[in-house]
N, C-alpha and C positions, 0 to 999 in steps of 0.2 A: 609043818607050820610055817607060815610067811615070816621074814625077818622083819624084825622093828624099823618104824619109820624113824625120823626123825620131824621133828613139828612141821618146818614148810612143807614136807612130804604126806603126812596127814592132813594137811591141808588141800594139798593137791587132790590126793584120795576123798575128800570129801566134796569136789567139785565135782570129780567126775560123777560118783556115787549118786548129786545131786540129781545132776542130768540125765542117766539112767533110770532113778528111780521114777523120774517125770514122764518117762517112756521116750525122752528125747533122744539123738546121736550125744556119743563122747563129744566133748570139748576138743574144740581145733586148739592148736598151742595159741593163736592169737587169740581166742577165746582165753585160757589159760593167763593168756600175758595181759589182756584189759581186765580179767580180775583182780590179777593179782600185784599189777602195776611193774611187771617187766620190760623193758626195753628191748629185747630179742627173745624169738620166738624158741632160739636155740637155751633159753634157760629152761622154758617149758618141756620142749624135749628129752634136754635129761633130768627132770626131776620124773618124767613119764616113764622112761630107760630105767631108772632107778625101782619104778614101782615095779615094774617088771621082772625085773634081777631079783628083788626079793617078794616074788609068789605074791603080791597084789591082787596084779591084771595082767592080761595076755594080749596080743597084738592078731588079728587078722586082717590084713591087707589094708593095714595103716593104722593111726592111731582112731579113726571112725570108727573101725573095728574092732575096737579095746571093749573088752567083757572082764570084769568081775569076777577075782577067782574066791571070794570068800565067799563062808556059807552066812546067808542073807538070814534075816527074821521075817517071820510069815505076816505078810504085811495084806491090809484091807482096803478099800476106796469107799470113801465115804463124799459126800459131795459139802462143797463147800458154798453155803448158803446167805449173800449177803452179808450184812456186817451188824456189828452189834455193840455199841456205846458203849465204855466203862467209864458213867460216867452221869450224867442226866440221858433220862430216857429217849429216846429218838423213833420215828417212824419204822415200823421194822420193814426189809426188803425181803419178799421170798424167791426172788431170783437167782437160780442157779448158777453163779458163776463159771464152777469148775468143780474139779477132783481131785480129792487130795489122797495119798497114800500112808495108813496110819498103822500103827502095831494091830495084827490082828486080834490080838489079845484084851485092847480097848472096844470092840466090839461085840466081844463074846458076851454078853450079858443083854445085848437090844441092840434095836436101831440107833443110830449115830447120824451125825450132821459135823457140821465144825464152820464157825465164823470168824470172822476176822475184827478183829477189837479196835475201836478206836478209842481213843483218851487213855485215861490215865487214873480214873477213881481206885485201878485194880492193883495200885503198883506197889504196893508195902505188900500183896499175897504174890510179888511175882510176875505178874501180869501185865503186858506193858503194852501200848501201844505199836500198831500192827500184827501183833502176835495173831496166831492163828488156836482158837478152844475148840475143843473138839466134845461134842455134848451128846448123850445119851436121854432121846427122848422119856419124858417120863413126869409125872405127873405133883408126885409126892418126891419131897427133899428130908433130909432129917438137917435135925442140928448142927448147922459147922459147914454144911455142904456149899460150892461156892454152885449160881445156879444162872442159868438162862429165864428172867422174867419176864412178861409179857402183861403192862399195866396199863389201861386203857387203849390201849391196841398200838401201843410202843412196847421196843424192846430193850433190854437192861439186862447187864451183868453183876451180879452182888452176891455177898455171903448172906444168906438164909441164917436168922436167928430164932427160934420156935420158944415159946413160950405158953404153955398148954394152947387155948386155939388162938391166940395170936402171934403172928409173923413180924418179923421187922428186915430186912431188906439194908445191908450193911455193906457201905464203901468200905475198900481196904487204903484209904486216903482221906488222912484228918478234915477237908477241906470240904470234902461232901456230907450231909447230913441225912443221918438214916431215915429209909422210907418204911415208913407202917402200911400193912396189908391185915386185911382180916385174917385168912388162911392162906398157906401157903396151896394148897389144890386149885384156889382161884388164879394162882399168876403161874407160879412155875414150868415153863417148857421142857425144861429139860436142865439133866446136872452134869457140872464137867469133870471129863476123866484124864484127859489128856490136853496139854499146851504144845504148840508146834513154834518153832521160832529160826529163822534165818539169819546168818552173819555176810552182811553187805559192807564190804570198804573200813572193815575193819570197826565197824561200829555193830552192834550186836539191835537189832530193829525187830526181826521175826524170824541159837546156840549149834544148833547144827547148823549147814544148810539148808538152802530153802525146802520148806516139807518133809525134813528130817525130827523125829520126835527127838526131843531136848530133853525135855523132862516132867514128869507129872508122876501122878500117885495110880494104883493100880483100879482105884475103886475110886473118888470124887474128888479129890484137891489135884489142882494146877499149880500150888507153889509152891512147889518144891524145883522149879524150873531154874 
């Protein structure tokens, strides 16, 4: 079993971690030193020396060559689809951006997607601005579920309130005021199972790094992030 980090060393480890999982090369140390704001390249090094010594990562033919010696989680790509308001509704994008790497476990139950949030309506469930949702196509929400809506051909992110056949459509931000829907089968796209969130410069914007799951519920809430 690998010996224990110490924090900046977990940190380390989860740079590199990021940039692998991205399918990118290891982090050069000067890559290393403008994250993490060092001044010589030789700090990078041995915190790299370090991961090494205690069963991390491995080195082949430099640190470009650095592999991952822990066992990974069975991870899926789901495509990252535009962006999506927490907040008043906005025009939706169906333009594909990109591809993101998520617990494969978040998509055993359907197809998935995952958007990237802007505002702020969402941020008492967790939900912050930039974060990345990761939503499981689907039609019908129950009570409580936080959901990808789609009302007059804009999109929105809110908690799903059901009330035999009327819906109400709920900021997790005192500031917004709930939106009424007849049913929820008319708007709902999809419910989220999973949040994705990055730590840049020491401010926490979108908990792991980038495209690392952070946190969420196994079956429809995000805030537990």
């Amino acid at each position: 079993m690998p010996a224990p980090l110490t924090v900046i060393q977990a940190k380390v480890l989860e740079a590199v971690r990021r940039r692998i999982d991205r399918g990118q090369p290891a982090p050069t140390y000067r890559d290393l030193c403008t994250e993490f704001g060092w001044g010589s390249t030789g700090t990078a090094r041995d915190h790299i020396r370090a991961l090494v010594r205690k069963g991390h990562v491995e080195l082949s033919g430099g640190h470009r060559g650095m592999r991952l010696r822990e066992e990974r989680p069975v991870l899926a790509r789901v495509p990252l689809v535009g962006q999506v308001v927490a907040g008043l509704p906005v025009a939706s994008d169906e333009t594909i951006d990109a591809s993101i790497a998520v617990p494969a476990e978040w998509t055993a139950r359907g197809s998935c997607f995952a958007l990237r949030v802007s505002g702020d309506s969402m941020k008492d469930a967790g939900i912050l601005d930039g974060d990345e949702v990761v939503v499981r196509k689907q039609a019908i929400a129950n009570d409580g579920d936080i959901v990808v809506a789609i009302l007059d051909g804009e999109t929105t992110l809110k908690r799903i309130r059901i009330r035999g056949a009327r819906a109400t459509l709920i900021a997790e931000n005192p500031r917004y005021r709930p939106i009424a829907v007849r049913t929820e089968s008319e708007v709902v796209q999809g419910i989220v199972v999973g949040l994705m969130r990055a730590y840049r410069s020491g401010i926490a914007s979108s908990g792991r790094l980038a495209n690392e799951p952070f946190g969420a519920s196994k079956e429809t809430h995000a805030h537990r992030a």
